[in-house]
KOLLUM-161221 format. One record per residue (C-alpha): x, y, z; residue in one letter. Coordinates in steps of 0.001 Angstrom, whole numbers, padded with zeros to 6 digits, always signed. Layout:
BEGIN
XYZa/...
END
This chain:
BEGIN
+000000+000000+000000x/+003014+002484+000230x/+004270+002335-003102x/+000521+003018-004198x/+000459+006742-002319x/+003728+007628-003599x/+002786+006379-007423x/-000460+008046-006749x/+000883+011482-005880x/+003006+011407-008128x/+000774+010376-011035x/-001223+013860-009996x/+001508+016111-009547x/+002373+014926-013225x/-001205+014733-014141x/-001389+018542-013205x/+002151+019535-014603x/+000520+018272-017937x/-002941+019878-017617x/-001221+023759-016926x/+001355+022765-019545x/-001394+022400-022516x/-003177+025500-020185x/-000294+027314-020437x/+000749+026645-024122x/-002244+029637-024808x/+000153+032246-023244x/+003817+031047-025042x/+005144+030138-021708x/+006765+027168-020303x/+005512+025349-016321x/+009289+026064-015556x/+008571+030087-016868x/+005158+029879-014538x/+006930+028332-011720x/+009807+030913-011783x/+006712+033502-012430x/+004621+032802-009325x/+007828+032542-006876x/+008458+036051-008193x/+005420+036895-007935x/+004883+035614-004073x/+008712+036912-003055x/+008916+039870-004732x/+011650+041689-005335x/+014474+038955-004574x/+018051+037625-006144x/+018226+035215-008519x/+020222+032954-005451x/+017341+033494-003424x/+015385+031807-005730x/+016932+028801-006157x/+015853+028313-002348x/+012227+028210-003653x/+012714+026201-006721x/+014153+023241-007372x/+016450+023953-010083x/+020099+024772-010851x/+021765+027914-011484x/+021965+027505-015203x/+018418+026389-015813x/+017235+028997-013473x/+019718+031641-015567x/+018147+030536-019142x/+014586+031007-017661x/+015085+034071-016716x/+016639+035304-019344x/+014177+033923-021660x/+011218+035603-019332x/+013214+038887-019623x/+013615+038869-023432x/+009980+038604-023473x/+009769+041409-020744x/+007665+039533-018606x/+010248+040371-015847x/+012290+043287-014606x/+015870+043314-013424x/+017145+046141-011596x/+020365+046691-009541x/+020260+046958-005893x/+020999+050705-005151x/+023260+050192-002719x/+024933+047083-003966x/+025564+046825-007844x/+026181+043206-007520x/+023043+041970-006643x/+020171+042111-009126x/+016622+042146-007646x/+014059+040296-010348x/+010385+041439-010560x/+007293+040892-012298x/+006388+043067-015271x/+002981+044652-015539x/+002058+042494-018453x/+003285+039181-016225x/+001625+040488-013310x/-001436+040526-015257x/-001133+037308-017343x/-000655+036039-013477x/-003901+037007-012697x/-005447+034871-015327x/-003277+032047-015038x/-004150+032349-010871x/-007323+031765-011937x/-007312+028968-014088x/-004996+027486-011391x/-007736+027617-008863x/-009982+026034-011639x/-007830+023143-011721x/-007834+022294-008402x/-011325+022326-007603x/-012239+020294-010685x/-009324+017998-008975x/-011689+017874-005826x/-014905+017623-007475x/-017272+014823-005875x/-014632+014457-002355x/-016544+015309+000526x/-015870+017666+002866x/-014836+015595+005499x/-013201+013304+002955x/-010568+016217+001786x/-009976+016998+005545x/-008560+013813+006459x/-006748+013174+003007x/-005161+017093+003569x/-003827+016089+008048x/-002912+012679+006248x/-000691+014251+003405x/+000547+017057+005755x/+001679+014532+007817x/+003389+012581+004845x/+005144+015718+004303x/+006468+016583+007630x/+007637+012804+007804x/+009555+013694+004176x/+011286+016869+005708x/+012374+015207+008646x/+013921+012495+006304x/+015918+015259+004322x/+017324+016957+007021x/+018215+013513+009004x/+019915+012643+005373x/+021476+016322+005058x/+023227+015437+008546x/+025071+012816+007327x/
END
């Protein structure tokens, strides 16, 4: 019964990458441009470093991404006044506003994912999965120790 729930999370977290990604294909932007787009959007301004703490990427893929999303000025780079070094990245109006759609359709998705779960059915499912997640973390950082 373990390997079911993991197969079975994963199986929606794939089923739902897929679903944005045709979703998504409407506004000429990739789930790794959204993902990049709503951490800017929810951390606003911040460093390119700082979000690699949020996403789970490398520097290089991160770099192309944003330099793609800048190209298509759907972001904003601009030097920290008192420190040239660091560049602060934030949304564009015309991001911000495409984010308001997408934030939408998002929302969409996710109650057509809970359509016909009860109430009290979702409840347990949502302390039973927070609980799979803690017990995750706790794995990570016992395995970062090492």
């Amino acid at each position: 019964m373990e390997q079911d729930v993991t197969k079975m999370i994963a199986k929606s977290a794939l089923n739902h990458k897929r679903i944005m990604t045709k979703l998504l294909e409407r506004f000429d932007i990739t789930y790794a441009q959204y993902q990049v787009l709503k951490t800017v959007k929810a951390y606003q301004p911040l460093t390119a470093k700082e979000m690699l703490v949020y996403l789970d990427t490398d520097k290089a893929t991160l770099s192309g991404i944003l330099n793609r999303l800048e190209k298509r000025e759907l972001i904003i780079r601009a030097e920290d006044k008192r420190d040239r070094r660091l560049m602060y990245v934030q949304l564009s109006k015309v991001s911000a506003e495409m984010l308001k759609e997408l934030d939408t359709l998002e929302k969409d998705i996710d109650k057509m994912l809970i359509d016909g779960v009860k109430n009290r059915e979702l409840k347990n499912f949502m302390n039973a999965f927070e609980t799979m997640l803690k017990n995750q973390q706790n794995k990570l950082e016992e395995l970062e120790e090492e």
